[in-house]
N, C-alpha and C positions, 0 to 999 in steps of 0.2 A: 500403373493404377490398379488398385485393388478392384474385384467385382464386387464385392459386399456392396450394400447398400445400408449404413446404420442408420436407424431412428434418429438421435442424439446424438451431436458430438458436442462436448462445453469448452470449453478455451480458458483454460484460469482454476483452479482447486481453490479459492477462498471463500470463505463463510458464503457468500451468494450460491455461485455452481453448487456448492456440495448440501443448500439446502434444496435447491431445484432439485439435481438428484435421489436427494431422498423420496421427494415427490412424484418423479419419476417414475422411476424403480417400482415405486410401491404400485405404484399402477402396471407391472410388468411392461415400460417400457424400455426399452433396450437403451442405455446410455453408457456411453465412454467421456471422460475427462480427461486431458492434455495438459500437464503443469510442469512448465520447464526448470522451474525454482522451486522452491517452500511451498506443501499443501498448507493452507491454510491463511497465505499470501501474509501481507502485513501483520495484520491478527496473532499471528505465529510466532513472531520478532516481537510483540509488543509486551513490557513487564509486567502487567496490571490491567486489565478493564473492569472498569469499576461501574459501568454506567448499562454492562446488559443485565436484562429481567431476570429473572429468579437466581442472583447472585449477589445476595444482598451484602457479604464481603468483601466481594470482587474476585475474581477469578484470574489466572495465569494465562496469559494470550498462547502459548502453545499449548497447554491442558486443554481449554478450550479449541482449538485447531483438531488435536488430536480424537475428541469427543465427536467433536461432529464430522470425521471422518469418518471411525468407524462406525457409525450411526447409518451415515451414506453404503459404505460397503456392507452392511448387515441385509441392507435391501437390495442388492446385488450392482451396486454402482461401480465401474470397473477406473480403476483411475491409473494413466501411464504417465510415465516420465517421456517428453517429448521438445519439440520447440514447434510451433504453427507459423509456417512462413507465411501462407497467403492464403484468401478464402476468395472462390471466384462460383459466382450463380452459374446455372445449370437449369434456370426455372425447375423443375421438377424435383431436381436434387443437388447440394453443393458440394463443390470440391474442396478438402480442405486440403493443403498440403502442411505435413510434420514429416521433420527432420529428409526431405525430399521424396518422401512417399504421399501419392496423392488418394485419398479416401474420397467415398460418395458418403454422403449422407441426407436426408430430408430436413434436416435441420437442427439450426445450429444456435447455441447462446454462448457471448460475449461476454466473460467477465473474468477478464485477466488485471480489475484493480488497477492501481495507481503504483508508481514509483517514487524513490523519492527525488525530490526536487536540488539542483545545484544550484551553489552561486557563482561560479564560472569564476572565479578571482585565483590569478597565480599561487601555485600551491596547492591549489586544491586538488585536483588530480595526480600530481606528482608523490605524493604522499597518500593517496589513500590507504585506509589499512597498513598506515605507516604514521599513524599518528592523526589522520582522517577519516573520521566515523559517520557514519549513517542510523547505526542502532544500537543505541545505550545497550539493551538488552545484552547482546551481541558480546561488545566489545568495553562495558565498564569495569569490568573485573581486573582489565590491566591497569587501572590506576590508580590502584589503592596508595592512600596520603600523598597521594599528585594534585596538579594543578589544572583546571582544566579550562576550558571556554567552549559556550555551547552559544551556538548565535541561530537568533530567530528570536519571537515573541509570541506564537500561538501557541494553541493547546499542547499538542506534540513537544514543543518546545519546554513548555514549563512543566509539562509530564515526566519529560526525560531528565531534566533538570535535578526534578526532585528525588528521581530514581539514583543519577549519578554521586547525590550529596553522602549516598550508603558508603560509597569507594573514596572520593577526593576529598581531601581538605580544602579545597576551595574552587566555587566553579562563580566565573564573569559571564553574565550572560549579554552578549551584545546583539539591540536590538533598533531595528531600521527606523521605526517610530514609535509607537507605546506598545505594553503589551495587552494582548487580546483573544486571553485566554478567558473561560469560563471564571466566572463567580468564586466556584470552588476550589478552583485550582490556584487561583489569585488567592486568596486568603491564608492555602498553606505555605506557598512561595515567599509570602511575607514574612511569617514566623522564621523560614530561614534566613531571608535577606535581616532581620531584626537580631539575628543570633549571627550574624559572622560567616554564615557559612556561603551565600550565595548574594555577590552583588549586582545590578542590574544597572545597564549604563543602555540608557533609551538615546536615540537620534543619533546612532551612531553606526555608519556604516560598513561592512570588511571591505580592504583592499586587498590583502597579501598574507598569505600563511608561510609563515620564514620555517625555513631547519638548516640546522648546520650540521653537518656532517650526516644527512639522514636524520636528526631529529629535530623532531616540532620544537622550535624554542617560544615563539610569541608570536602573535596574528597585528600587523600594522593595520590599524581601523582609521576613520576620520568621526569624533564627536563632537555633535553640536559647528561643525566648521573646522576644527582645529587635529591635528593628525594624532594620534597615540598610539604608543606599544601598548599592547594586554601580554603580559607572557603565561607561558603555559604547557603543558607535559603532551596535552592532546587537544584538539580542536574536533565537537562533535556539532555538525549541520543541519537542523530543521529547519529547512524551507520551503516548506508546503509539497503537496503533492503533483506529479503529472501522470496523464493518461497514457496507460500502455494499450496506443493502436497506431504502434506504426506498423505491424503487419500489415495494416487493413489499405495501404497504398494502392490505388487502382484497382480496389473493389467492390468501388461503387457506394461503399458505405457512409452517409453523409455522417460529418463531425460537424460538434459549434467551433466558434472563432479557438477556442484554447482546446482545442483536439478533440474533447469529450465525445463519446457517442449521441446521437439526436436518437428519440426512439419517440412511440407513442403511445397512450395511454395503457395499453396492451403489452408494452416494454418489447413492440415489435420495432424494426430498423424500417427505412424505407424500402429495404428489401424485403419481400414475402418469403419466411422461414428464417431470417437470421433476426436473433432477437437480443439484448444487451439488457445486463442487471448489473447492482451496483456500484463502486468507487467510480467506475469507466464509465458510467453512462452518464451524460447529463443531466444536470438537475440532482444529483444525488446529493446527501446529506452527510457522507463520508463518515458513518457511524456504523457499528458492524450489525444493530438494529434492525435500522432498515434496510442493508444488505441482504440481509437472512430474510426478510419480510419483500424482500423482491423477489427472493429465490422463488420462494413459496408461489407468490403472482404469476412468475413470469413457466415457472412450471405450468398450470392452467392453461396460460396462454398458449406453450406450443403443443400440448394436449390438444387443443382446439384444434389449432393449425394441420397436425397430423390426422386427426378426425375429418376435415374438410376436403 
């Protein structure tokens, strides 16, 4: 165990932590950040955000990533590449442990965002990154005049959707019950469903992602009752997100029933000094919005707490 004692440690580089940091920082508080993946967490991976403030075109989710990094580090935010195995109270100060070095600190925020979500059906894992995707952004570029199937029906879903119709000649979108995606997103979704490009086949669930010889041939679904081939060159997965806290196993840190963090009106945890802002906390709105607008909060908050 190191003797330092930091101010801050944050758990997560996405749009949250890195505006707390700003925040921070600017107040000459000493702050480190731990991001075992992508600064800028989802946000990063994402083609297009169209829906934050003074981006009246929309913006490139890694451009933006990038921006408010170095925005963070301007103000002297220090961010490592790490993994945080466990966070365990100290009252006075918490331990965190990355990559098996255990750190003191007075305190800590949680906001290492969401993952994405699986459908657990054969194939899916056998094949990831072998014709099983997670992130249009990522990974459309290999299918250009391919075939593809993108299953899910919310936003993310018919976002990537629209993204992938740039590369494929044809994408099936298979979805569990209706889609339920925004207003807006539904409306341009139509225009390609109306144009050839993308068909949507509602109430229809995945069983099985086939490949033969190593590749993706077609996804065995059941619509409406009755079983069908979709075939297809690659199979891309939006199914919602989950909360990354399984570190937080025996740390005392209360989650609601679907993992999320519990916090309180302060974005403090049940724990005094461990605080949690957005995709991960409960109650969040899973927009990068009000992520950034918790950051901001929930900075204040452990201001206070260190003042106390």
């Amino acid at each position: 165990m190191t003797e330092k004692i930091h101010q801050i440690i944050m758990i997560g580089a996405g749009p949250s932590s890195l505006t707390a940091a700003l925040y921070s920082t600017r107040e000459d508080i000493e702050t480190i950040i731990y991001e075992k993946a992508t600064v800028g967490g989802l946000a990063a991976i994402t083609d297009k955000v169209d829906n934050y403030p003074g981006f009246p075109e929309g913006i490139e989710g890694y451009l933006l990533a990038q921006q408010l990094e170095k925005q963070a580090k301007r103000f002297g935010a220090v961010i490592e590449y790490g993994t945080v195995e466990s966070i365990c109270d100290k009252g006075e100060y918490k331990i965190v442990k990355v990559d098996g070095v255990d750190l003191k600190t007075k305190a800590v925020l949680i906001a290492t965002g969401s993952s994405y979500g699986k459908i657990n059906v054969p194939g899916e894992a056998e094949y990831y990154g072998k014709g099983v995707h997670y992130c249009a952004t990522c990974d459309g570029a290999f299918y250009k005049g391919k075939r593809l199937v993108v299953v899910g029906g919310g936003n993310s879903a018919v976002q990537e959707s629209i993204y992938l119709t740039i590369f494929a000649d044809h994408i099936d979108m298979l979805v569990r019950s209706s889609v339920k995606a925004s207003d807006v997103l539904q409306k341009k979704l139509q225009k390609l469903v109306d144009n050839g490009k993308i068909t949507i086949h509602l109430e229809t669930s995945t069983n099985e992602i086939v490949a033969i010889n190593g590749k993706v041939t077609h996804v065995k679904a059941t619509k409406k009752g009755k079983p069908i081939n979709v075939y297809a060159d690659g199979v891309f997965i939006f199914a919602g997100l989950k909360p990354n806290t399984e570190f937080l196993k025996g740390s005392g840190v209360k989650l609601d029933e679907t993992g999320f963090i519990k916090t309180d009106l302060n974005l403090q945890t049940n724990i005094p000094g461990i605080f949690a802002s957005g995709d991960v906390r409960s109650g969040s709105t899973m927009q990068i919005a009000s992520a950034v607008g918790e950051g901001a909060t929930v900075a204040h908050s452990i201001r206070e707490y260190l003042q106390n």
